[in-house]
C-alpha positions as CSV (number, residue, x, y, z in Angstrom):
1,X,12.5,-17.4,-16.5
2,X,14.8,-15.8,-18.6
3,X,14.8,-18.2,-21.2
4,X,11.3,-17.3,-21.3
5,X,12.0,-13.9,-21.5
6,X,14.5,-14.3,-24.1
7,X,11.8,-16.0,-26.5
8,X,9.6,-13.7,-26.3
9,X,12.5,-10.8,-27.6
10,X,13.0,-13.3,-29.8
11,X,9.4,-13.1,-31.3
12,X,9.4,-9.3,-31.1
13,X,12.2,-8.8,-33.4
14,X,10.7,-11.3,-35.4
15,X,7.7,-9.0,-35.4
16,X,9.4,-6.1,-36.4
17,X,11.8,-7.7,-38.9
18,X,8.6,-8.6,-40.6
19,X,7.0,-5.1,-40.4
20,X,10.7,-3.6,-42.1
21,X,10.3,-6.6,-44.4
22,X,6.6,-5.2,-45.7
23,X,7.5,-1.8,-45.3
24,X,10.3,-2.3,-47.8
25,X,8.3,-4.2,-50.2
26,X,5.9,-1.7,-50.5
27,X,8.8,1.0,-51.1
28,X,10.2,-1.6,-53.9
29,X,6.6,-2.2,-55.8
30,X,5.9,1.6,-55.6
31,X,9.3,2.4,-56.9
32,X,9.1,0.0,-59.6
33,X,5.5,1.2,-60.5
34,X,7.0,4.8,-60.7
35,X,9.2,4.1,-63.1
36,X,7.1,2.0,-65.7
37,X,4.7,4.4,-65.1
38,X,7.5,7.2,-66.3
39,X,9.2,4.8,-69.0
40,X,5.3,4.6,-70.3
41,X,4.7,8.0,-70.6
42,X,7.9,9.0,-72.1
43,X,7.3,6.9,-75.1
């Protein structure tokens, strides 16, 4: 029963690791669209 128990913890930090993972992504593409956006601009 534990085992059991132990896969599904398992699966919600695989869950969550996945919702940081997006969460970051969008943070990187946004930051990155920024500053082209600002290099752009500037010239």
């Amino acid at each position: 029963m534990s085992n059991e128990h132990s896969e599904q913890e398992k699966e919600l930090m695989r869950e969550e690791d996945s919702k940081l993972d997006a969460i970051a992504a969008v943070v990187i593409i946004l930051s990155l669209t920024a500053a082209a956006y600002f290099w752009v601009s500037s010239q």
